[in-house]
C-alpha positions in Angstrom: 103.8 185.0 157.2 105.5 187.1 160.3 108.7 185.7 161.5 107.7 185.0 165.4 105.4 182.3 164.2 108.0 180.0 162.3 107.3 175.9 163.4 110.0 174.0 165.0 112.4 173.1 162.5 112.3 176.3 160.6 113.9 179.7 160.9 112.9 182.7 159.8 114.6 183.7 156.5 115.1 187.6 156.9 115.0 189.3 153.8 112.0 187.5 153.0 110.3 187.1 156.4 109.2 184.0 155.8 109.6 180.2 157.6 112.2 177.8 156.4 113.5 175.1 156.5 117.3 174.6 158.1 117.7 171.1 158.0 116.0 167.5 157.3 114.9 165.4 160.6 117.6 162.7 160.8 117.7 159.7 159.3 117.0 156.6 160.9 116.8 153.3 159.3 116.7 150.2 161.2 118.6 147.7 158.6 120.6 150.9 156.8 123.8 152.6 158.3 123.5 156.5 157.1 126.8 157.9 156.8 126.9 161.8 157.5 125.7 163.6 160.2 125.0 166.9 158.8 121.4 167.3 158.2 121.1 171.1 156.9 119.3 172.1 154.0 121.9 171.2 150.9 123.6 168.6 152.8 124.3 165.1 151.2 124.4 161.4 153.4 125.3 158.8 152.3 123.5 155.1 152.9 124.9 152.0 153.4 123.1 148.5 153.8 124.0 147.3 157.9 125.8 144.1 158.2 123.8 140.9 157.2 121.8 143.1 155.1 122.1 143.7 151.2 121.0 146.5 149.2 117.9 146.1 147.8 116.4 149.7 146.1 115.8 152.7 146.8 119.5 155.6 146.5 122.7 155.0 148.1 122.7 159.1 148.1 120.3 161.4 149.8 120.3 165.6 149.8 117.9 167.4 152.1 115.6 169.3 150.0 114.6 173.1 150.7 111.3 171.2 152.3 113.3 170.1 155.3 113.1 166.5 153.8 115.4 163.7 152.4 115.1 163.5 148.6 115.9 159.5 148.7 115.9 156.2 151.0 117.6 152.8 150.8 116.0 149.8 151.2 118.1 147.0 152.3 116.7 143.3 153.1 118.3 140.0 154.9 120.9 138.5 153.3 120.2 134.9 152.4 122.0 132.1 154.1 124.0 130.0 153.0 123.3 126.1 153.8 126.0 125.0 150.8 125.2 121.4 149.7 122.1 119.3 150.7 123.3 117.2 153.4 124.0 113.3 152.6 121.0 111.2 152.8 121.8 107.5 153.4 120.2 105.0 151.3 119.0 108.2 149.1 119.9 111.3 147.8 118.8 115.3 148.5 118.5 116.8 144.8 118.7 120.6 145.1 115.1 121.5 142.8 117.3 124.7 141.4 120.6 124.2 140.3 122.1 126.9 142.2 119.8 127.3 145.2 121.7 126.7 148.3 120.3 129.7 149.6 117.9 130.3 152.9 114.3 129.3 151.1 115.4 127.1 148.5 114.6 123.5 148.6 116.0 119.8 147.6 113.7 117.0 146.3 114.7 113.8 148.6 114.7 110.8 146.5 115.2 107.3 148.2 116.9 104.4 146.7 114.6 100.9 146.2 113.2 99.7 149.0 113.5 102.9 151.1 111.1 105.9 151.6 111.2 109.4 153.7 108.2 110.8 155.7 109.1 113.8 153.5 109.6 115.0 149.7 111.4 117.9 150.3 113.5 120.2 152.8 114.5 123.9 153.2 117.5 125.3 153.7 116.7 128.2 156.8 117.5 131.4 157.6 120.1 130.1 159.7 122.1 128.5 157.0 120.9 124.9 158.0 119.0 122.2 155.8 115.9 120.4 157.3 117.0 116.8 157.8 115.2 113.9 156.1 116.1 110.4 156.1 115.2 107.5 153.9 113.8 104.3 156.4 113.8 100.9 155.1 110.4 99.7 153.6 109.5 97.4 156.0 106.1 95.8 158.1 105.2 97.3 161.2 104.5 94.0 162.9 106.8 91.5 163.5 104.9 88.5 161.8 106.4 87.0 158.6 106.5 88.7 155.6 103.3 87.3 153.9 103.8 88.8 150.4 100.8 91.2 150.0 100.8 94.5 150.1 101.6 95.4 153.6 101.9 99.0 155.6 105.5 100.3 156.1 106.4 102.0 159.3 105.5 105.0 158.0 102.3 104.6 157.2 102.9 104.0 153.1 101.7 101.3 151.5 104.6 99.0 150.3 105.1 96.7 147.8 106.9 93.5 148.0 106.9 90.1 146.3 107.6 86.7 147.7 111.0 85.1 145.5 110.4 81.6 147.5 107.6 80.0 145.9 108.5 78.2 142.3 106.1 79.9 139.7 104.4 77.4 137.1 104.5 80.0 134.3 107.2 79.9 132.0 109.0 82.8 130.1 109.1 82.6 126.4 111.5 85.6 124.9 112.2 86.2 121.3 114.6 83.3 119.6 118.1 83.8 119.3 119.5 85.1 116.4 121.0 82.2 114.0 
């Protein structure tokens, strides 16, 4: 191939007449810092993850190849956030559902003490580094008549459970005899 017809990016190599490559296209990444700025033919950069960002896969090295391209990439995702402990729930308790996850995605099972209950099971920590919020409302009727002791609907919609303690029952308990 004649010399006067090389592409751009390629010179023309003049013992052998022939189109080549000088130099890779340069590198640009948007969550990787690449650390060089020499992008002829032989040349080595160097990758390193941009801030907030962790390295994920891919090299950490790159040498332009004789084909005017990169021989290697770096991949480099979000770092997670860090929400630390689930936040204290009053009148129940945020139980992280894996050991170690305080991490943006990972999530706490809220568990509320007797008598109270949450409009939800579980919360995220975000991206942001922030846990959902729950809380744990008292089981209570949404009218204000007297408790009748039924089954009666809470303010949140759940069915709830109580019993009425005023009214003497006519059954007796028999346990097991004491010992003698």
């Amino acid at each position: 191939m004649p010399c006067d017809s090389c592409a751009s990016g390629k010179f023309c190599e003049q013992f052998s007449k022939t189109c080549t490559y000088s130099e890779c296209p340069s590198q640009s990444i948007d969550t990787v810092v690449v650390l060089g700025n020499v992008n002829a033919v032989g040349s080595k950069i160097r990758y390193r993850c941009a801030a907030g960002y962790d390295f994920t896969g891919g090299e950490r090295y790159s040498v332009c190849k004789p084909d005017g391209q990169w021989n290697a990439t770096a991949s480099c995702t979000p770092q997670r956030a860090d929400c630390g402990p689930p936040p204290a729930i009053p009148n129940g308790v945020a139980l992280l559902s894996n050991l170690t996850g305080t991490l943006s995605g990972d999530t706490a099972t809220i568990m509320c003490n007797d008598w109270y209950q949450s409009k939800v099971t579980t919360i995220s920590c975000s991206n942001l580094g922030v846990w959902q919020t729950a809380t744990c409302a008292d089981c209570y009727l949404t009218t204000s008549r007297a408790y009748s002791g039924l089954t009666a609907k809470t303010i949140t919609g759940k069915t709830c459970l109580r019993w009425d303690a005023s009214i003497i029952s006519l059954q007796s308990f028999h346990g097991p005899s004491p010992l003698s």
